[in-house]
C-alpha positions in Angstrom: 153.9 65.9 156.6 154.1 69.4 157.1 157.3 70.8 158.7 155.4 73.3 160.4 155.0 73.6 164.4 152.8 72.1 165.7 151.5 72.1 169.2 154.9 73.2 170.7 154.9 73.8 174.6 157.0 76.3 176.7 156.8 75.2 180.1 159.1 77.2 182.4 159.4 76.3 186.1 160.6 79.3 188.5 162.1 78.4 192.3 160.2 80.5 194.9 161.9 83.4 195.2 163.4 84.7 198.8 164.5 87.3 200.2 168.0 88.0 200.1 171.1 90.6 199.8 173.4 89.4 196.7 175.9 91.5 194.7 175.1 91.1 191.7 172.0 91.0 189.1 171.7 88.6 187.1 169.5 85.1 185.8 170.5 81.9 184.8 168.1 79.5 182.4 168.3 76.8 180.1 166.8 76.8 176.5 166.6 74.6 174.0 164.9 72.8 171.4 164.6 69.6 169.1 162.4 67.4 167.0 158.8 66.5 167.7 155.8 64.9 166.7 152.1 65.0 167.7 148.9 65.5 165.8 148.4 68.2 163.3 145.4 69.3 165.5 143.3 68.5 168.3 141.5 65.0 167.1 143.6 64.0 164.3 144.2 60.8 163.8 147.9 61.3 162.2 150.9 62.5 163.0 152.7 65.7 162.1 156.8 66.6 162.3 157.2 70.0 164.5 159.8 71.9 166.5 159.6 70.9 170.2 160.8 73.8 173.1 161.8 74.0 176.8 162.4 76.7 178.8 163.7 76.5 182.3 164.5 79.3 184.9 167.1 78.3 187.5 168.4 81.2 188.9 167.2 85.0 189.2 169.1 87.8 191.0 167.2 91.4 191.2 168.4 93.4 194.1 167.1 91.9 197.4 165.1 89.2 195.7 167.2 85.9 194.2 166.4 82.4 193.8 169.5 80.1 194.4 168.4 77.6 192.2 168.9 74.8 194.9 165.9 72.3 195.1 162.7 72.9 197.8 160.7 71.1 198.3 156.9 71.3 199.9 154.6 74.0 198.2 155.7 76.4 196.0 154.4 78.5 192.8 155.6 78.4 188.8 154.3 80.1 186.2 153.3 77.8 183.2 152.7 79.1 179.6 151.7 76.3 176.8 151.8 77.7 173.0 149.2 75.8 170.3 149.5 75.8 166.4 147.1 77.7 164.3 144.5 74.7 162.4 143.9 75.9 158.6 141.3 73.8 157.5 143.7 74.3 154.2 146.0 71.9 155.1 143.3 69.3 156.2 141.1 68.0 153.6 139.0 66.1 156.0 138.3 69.7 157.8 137.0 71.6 154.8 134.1 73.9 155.2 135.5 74.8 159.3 136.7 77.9 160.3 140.6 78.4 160.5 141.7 78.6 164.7 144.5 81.0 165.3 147.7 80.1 166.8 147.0 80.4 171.1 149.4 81.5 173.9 148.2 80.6 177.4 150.1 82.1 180.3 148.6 81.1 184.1 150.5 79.4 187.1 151.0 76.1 188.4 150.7 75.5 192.5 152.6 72.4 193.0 153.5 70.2 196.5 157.2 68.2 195.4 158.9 66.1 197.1 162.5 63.9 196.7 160.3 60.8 195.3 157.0 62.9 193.5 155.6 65.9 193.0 151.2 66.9 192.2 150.1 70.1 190.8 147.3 72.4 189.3 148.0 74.3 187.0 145.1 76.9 185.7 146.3 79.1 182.5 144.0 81.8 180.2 144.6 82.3 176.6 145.6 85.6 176.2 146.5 85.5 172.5 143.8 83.3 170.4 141.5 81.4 172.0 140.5 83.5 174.9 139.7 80.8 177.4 140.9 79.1 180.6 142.3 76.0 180.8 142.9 73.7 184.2 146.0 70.8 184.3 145.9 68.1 187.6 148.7 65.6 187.7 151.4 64.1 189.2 154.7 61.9 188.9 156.9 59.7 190.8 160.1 60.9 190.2 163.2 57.9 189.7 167.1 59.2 189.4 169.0 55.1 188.6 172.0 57.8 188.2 173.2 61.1 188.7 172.9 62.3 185.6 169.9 60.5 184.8 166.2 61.9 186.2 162.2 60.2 185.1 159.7 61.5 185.9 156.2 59.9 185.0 152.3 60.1 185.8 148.6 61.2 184.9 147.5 63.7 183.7 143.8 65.5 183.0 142.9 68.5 181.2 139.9 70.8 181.7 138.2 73.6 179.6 136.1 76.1 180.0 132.6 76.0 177.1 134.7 79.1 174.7 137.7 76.2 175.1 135.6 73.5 174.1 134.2 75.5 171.4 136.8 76.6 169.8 138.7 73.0 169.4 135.6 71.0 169.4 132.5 72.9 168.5 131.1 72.9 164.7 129.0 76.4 164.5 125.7 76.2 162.3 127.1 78.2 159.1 130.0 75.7 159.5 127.8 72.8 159.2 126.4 74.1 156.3 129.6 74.6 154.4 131.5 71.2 155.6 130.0 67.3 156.1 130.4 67.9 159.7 126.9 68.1 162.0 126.5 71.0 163.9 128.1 70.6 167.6 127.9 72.6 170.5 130.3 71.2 173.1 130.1 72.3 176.9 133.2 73.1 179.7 134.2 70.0 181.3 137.3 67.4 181.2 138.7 67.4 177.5 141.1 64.8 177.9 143.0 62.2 180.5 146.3 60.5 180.2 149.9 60.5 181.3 153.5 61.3 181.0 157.0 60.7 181.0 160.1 62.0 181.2 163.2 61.5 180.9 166.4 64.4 181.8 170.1 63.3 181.3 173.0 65.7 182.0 175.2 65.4 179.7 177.3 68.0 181.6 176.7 71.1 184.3 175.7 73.2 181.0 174.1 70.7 178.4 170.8 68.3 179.3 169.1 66.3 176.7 165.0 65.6 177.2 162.7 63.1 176.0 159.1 62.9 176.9 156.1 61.0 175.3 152.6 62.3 176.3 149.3 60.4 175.6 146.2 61.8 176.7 142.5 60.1 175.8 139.7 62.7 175.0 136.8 62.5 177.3 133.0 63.6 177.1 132.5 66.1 174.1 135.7 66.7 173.1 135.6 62.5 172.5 132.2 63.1 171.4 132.9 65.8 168.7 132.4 64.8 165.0 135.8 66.8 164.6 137.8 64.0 166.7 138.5 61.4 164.4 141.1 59.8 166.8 140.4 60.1 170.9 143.4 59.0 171.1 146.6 61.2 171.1 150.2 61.2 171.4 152.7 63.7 171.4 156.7 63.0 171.1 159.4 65.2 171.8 163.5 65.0 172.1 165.1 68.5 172.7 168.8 69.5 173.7 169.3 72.4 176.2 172.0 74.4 177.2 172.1 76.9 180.1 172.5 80.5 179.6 173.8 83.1 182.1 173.3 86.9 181.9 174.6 89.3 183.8 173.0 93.0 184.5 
């Protein structure tokens, strides 16, 4: 297994912001990170070792503008960023004769409607390092605290892509057909792959949190349908230890 990492994702979750006079500048996040394991690229049917992260904004204080960091609920707005590891066809033998992918950094926003017992969103991100595409999330959860300390969270998920998405993760170009003992493939936007998630948040303390999740998502229509996939099936793993950090400007 490579020790590389693979498919890590960043998701950081803002409060609204408000209006509000406060004395001092400041923010307040958590950060962290921990062991992981999910496919070495989109289709694989193995598993690779990686480097799982989470970053969380709880409070922000900028002049007039801060965010308490006390729960709302109803609708509010996060910003949503998801990082994917570079596929060299190198370190695959199956994938010899493809085109290497560069590593990806999507940043977009998530519009979600929580409340005490669930929350749904959308979340639409664009690739603005690598792949150059837009992706769309829809999900939900139902959200279970059997303690204080202890918060799950779990529920579908589906993921969307626009046709330069599709290509780039699914699509075999004619010159790479010719070179590899893949048929040429020209996959089209649509749903790339439904599933669910879990969750699982326990504070060890007002400062340390320790976060497990398990993903699986199913690929649908091309992306299934790709002679690339040689698993629909996939599942991502994560455990990761965060502490909270406080600055002061």
């Amino acid at each position: 297994m490579s020790s590389r990492v693979i498919a890590a994702f960043c998701l950081i979750a803002a409060p609204s912001a408000s209006m509000a006079q406060v004395e001092k500048n400041g923010i307040e996040f958590r950060f962290g990170f921990g062991p992981a394991s999910a496919p070495g690229y989109f289709g694989d049917d193995d598993t690779e070792a990686g480097i799982g992260f989470e970053v969380e904004l709880e409070r922000l204080r900028l002049g007039p503008i801060a965010t308490d960091g006390t729960p709302s609920y109803g609708f509010g707005f996060n910003p949503s960023i998801r990082y994917i590891a570079e596929r060299d066809a190198d370190d695959f033998s199956e994938l010899e004769g493809l085109d290497d992918i560069d590593q990806s950094l999507e940043l977009g926003g998530t519009l979600e409607f929580t409340d005490p017992n669930y929350e749904v969103f959308l979340t639409v991100r664009y690739g603005v390092i690598g792949h150059e595409a837009f992706v769309g999330e829809i999900g939900g959860d139902l959200i279970y605290r059997p303690t204080d300390q202890l918060t799950v969270k779990m529920g579908p998920r589906v993921l969307f892509g626009d046709d330069s998405y599709a290509e780039t993760y699914f699509g075999v170009s004619s010159d790479e057909s010719a070179a590899s003992a893949f048929n040429a493939f020209d996959p089209s936007a649509g749903m790339i792959s439904a599933g669910a998630a879990i969750e699982a948040t326990y504070a060890v303390s007002d400062d340390w949190e320790v976060i497990g999740s398990v993903e699986y998502a199913q690929f649908q229509d091309d992306a299934a349908d790709s002679p690339i996939t040689d698993s629909d099936e996939q599942i991502g793993a994560s455990l990761v230890l965060t502490r909270r950090f406080t600055l002061g400007f």
